[in-house]
C-alpha positions as CSV (number, residue, x, y, z in Angstrom):
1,X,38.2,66.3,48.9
2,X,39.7,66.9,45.6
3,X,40.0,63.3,44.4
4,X,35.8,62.8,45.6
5,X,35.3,66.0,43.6
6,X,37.1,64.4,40.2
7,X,35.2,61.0,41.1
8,X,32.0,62.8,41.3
9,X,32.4,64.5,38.1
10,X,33.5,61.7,35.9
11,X,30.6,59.5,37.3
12,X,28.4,62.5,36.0
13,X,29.9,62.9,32.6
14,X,29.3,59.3,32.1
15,X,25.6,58.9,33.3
16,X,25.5,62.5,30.7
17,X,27.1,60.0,28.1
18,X,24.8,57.1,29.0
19,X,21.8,59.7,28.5
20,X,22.8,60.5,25.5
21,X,24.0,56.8,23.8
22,X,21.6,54.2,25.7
23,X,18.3,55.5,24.1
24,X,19.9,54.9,20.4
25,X,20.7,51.0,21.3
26,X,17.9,49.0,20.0
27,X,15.7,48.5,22.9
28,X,16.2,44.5,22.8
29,X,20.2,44.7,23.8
30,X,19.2,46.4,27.4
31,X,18.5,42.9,29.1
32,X,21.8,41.8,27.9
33,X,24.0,44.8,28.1
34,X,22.0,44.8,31.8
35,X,23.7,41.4,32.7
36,X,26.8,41.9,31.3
37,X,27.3,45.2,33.2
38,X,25.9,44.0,36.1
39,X,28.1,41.1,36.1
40,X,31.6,43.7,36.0
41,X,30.0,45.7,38.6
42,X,29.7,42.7,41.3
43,X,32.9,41.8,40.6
44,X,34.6,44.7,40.6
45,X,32.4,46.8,43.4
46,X,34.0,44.8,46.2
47,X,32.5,46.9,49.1
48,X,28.7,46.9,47.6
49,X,28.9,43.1,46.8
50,X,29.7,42.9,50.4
51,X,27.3,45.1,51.8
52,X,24.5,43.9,49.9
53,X,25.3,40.7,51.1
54,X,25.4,41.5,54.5
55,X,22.1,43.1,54.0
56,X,20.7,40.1,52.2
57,X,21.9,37.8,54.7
58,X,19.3,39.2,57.0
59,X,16.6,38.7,54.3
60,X,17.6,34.7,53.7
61,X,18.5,34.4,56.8
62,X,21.9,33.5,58.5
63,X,21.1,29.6,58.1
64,X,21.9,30.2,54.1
65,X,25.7,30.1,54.9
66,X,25.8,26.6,56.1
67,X,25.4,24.4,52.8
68,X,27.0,25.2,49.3
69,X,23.7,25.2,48.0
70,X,22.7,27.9,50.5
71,X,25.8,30.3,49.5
72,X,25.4,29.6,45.9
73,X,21.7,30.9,46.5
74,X,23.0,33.9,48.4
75,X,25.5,34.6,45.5
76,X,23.1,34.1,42.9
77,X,20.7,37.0,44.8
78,X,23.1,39.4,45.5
79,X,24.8,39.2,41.2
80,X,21.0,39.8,40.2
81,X,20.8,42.3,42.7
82,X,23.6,44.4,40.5
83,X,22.0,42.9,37.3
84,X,18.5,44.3,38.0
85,X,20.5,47.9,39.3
86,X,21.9,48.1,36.2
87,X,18.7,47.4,33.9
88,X,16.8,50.3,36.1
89,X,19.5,52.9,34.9
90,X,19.5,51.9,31.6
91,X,16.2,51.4,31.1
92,X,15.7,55.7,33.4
93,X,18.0,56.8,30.3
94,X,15.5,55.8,28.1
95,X,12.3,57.1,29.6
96,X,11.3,60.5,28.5
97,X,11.6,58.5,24.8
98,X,9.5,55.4,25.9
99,X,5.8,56.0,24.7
100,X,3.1,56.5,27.8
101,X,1.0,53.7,26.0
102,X,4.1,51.2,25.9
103,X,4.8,52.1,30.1
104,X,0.9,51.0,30.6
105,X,1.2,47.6,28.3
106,X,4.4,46.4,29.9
107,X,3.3,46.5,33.6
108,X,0.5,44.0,35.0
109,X,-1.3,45.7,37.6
110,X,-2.9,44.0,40.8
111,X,-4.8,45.4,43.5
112,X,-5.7,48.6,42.2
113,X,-9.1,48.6,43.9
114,X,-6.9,49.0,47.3
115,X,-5.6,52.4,46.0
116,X,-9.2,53.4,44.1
117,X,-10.6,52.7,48.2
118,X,-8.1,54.7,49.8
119,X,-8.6,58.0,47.5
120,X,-12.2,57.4,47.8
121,X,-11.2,58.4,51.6
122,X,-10.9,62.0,50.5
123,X,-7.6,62.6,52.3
124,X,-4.7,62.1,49.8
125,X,-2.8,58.5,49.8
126,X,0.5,57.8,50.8
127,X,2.2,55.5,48.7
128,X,4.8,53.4,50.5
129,X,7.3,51.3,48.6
130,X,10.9,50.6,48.9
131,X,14.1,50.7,46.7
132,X,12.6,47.5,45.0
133,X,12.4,46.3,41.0
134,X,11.8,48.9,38.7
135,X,10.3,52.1,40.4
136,X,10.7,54.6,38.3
137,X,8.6,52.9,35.9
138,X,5.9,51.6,38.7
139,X,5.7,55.6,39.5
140,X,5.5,56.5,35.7
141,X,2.8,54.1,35.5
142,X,1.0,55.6,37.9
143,X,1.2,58.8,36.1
144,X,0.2,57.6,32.9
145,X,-2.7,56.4,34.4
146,X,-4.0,59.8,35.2
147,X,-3.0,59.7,38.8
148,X,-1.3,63.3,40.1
149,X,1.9,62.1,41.9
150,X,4.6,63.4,44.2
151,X,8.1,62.0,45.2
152,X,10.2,63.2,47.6
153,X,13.7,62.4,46.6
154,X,17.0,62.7,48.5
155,X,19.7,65.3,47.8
156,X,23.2,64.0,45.9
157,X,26.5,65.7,46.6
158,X,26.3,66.2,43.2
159,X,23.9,68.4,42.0
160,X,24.3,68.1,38.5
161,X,23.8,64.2,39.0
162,X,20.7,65.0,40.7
163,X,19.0,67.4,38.0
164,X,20.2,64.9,35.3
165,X,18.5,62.3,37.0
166,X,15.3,64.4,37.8
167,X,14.9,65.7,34.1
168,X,15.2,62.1,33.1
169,X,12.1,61.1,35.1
170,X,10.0,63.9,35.0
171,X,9.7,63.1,31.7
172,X,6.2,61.8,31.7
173,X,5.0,64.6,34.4
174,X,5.9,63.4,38.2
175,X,6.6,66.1,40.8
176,X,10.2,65.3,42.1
177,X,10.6,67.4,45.3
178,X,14.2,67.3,47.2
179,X,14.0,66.8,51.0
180,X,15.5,68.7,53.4
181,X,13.5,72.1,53.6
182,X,10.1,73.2,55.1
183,X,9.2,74.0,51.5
184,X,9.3,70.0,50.7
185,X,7.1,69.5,54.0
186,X,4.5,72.1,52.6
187,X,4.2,70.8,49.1
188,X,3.8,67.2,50.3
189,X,0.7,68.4,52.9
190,X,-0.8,70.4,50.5
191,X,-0.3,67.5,47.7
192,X,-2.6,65.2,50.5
193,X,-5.1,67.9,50.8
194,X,-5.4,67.8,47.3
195,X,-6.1,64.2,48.0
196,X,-3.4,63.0,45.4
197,X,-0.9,60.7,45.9
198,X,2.9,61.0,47.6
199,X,5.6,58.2,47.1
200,X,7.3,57.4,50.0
201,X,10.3,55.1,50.0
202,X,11.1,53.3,53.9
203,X,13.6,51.0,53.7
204,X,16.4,53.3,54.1
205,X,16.8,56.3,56.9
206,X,18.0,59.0,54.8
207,X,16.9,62.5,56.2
208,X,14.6,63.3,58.5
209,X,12.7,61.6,61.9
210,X,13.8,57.4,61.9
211,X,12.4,54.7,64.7
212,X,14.6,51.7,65.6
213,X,12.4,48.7,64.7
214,X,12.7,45.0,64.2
215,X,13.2,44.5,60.3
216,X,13.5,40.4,59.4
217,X,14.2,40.1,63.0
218,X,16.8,43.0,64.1
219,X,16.8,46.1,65.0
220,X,17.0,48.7,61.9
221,X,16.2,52.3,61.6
222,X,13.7,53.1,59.0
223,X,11.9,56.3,58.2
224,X,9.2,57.0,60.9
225,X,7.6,59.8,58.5
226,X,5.1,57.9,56.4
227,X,3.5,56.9,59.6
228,X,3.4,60.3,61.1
229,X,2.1,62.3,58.6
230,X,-0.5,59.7,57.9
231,X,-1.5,59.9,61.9
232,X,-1.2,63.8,61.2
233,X,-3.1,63.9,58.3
234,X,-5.5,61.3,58.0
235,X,-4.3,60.1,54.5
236,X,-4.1,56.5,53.8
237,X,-1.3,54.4,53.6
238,X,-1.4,51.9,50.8
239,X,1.8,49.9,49.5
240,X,3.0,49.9,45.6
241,X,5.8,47.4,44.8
242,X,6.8,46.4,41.6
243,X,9.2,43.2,40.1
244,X,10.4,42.2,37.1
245,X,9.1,39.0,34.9
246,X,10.5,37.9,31.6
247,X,11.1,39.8,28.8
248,X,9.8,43.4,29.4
249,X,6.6,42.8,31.2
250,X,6.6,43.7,35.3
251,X,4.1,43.0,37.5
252,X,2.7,45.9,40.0
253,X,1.1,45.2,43.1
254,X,-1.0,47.5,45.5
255,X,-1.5,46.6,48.8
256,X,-3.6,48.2,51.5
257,X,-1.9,49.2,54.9
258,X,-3.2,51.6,56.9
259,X,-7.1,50.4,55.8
260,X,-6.5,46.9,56.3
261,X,-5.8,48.5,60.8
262,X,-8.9,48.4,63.0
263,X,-10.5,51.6,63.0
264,X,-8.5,52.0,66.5
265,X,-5.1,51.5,65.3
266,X,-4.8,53.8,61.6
267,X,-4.2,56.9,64.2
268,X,-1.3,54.4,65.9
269,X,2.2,55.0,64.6
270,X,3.3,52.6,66.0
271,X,0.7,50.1,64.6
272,X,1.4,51.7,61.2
273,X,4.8,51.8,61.5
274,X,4.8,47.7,62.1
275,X,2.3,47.6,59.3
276,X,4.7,48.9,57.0
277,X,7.4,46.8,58.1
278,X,5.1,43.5,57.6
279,X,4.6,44.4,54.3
280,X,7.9,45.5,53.0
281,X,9.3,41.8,54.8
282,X,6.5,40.2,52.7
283,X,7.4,41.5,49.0
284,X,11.4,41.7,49.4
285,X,11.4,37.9,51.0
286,X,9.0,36.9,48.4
287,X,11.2,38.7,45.4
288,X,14.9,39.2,47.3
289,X,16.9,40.2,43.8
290,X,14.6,42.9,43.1
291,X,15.6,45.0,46.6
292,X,18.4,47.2,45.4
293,X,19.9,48.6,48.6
294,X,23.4,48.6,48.3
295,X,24.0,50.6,51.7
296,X,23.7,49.8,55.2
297,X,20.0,49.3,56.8
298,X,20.6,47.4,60.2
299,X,23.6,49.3,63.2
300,X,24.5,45.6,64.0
301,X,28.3,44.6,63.2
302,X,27.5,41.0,63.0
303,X,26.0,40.5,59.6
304,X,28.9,42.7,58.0
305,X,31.1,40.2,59.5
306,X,28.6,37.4,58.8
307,X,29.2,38.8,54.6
308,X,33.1,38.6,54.7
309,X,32.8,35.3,56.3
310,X,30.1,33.9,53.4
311,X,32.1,35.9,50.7
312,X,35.5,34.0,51.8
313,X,33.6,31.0,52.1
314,X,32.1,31.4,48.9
315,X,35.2,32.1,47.1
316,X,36.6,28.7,48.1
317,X,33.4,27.1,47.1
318,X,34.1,28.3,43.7
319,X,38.0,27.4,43.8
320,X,37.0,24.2,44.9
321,X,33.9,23.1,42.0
322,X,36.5,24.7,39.8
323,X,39.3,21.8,40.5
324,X,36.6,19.5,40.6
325,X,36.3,20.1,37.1
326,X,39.8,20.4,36.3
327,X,40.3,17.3,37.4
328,X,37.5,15.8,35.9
329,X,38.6,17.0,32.6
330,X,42.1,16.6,33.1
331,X,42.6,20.0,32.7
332,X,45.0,22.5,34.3
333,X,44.1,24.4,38.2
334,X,43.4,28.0,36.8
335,X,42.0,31.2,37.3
336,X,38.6,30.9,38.7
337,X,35.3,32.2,36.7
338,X,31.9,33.6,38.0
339,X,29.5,31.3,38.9
């Protein structure tokens, strides 16, 4: 208990640190510093390399260990996975100094008529994303748009991490609200009656009601909320995900969920629920380096052995292109470098 409580507080005198240094970097070395970082982290973070392997395996599919080319795919994902991580924190450091006109120029919007249609419902919208590309700036965008918005957010361990982390990204006027009380639940029902918006993330069963069901084809337990209160409410259900392109631009995408039901099934939670499903599967498989869960999702056993299996597999991959090229070169074996 002692040691978690000295790990806890030196990882929140350095994010304090990072608060304070990373907004005086010129903004241009953040893509750089990201990769480099990024880079030590999936080397050095042995477990989260290999859960968010295991977790990507199920994304790619299994049939991505069986060639080199396939592995070298999976690595690639899972190092930008840690890459893009690391550009999100530097880049929530530098929010509350990052003009509102500068969050609205660098993010490309599309499908915003789905979210204009779902408010024009008159019963609040629930927003449903994932831990996907860079959300806190989708969310601020939202904001600086003129939109009133609500997040619930889980509770840390840590709860100077969390208020650091909160004062960071209220910056530009979100509602953070931390789950686990009725007070939460009332804020978010009175946010819908308001007919405003609430940001829901369900990819990950954190607190609260969870449903086992299929996620890219096995059984995972995601957060059943989003599609109760929307059956208890009568509040829309629209998705917001959000990816990186070069440079500094993003692209942000609105999708509809619940309107795009039958009339019949939008009081369905169960049609909801695999609504929600469909749509997360279609943005992550479309963009799988910009889903930054680093934690388990699926109960299964298998794909976590599946990951040490790819990472040992992929380690000899890399010993062996490395002698290639020694002995191509007619250069010494030696210590192998990232690929």
């Amino acid at each position: 208990m002692h040691s978690l409580s000295q790990k806890t507080t030196k990882m929140y005198l350095l994010f304090r640190l990072a608060a304070v240094i990373v907004p005086r970097l010129p903004r241009r070395w953040l893509s750089p510093l990201s990769v480099l970082l990024g880079w030590l982290a999936w080397m050095i973070a042995i477990k989260a390399r290999r859960q968010a392997t295991a977790n990507m395996l199920h994304v790619l599919g299994p049939e991505v260990q069986v060639t080199r080319r396939g592995r070298r795919r999976l690595r690639r994902t899972v190092r930008q996975m840690f890459v893009n991580n690391v550009r999100n924190y530097l880049e929530g450091f530098c929010l509350p100094y990052v003009p509102v006109e500068e969050i609205v120029d660098n993010i490309i919007p599309g499908g915003e008529e789905h979210l204009a249609a779902a408010l024009a419902q008159g019963k609040g919208v629930l927003i449903v994303s994932a831990h996907f590309g860079p959300f806190d700036y989708l969310s601020q965008w939202l904001v600086a748009r003129g939109y009133e918005l609500v997040i619930p957010v889980e509770q840390l361990k840590d709860r100077r991490m969390l208020e650091l982390m909160l004062n960071l990204r209220c910056s530009h006027g979100i509602k953070y609200l931390p789950v686990g009380n009725g007070t939460t639940m009332r804020a978010i029902l009175r946010t819908l009656r308001q007919n405003q918006l609430v940001l829901i993330t369900a990819d990950r069963a954190i607190v609260g009601q969870s449903v086992e069901v299929p996620f890219f084809g096995a059984p995972a337990r995601l957060p059943g909320g989003p599609a109760l209160l929307a059956q208890r409410t009568g509040a829309a259900l629209v998705g917001a995900f959000g990816w990186r392109l070069k440079g500094t631009r993003m692209q942000g995408e609105f999708t509809p969920i619940s309107l795009a039901l039958p009339e019949e099934e939008r009081q369905n939670p169960d049609a909801l629920m695999r609504s929600i499903v469909q749509v997360m599967e279609r943005y992550i498989r479309a963009h799988p380096e910009q889903w930054l869960v680093f934690a388990p999702v699926w109960s299964d056993q298998t794909s976590n052995q599946a990951a040490t299996t790819a990472l040992a597999a992929d380690s000899e991959d890399q010993g062996q292109g490395h002698r290639i090229r020694g002995e191509e070169s007619g250069e010494q074996e030696g210590i192998v470098g990232c690929q």
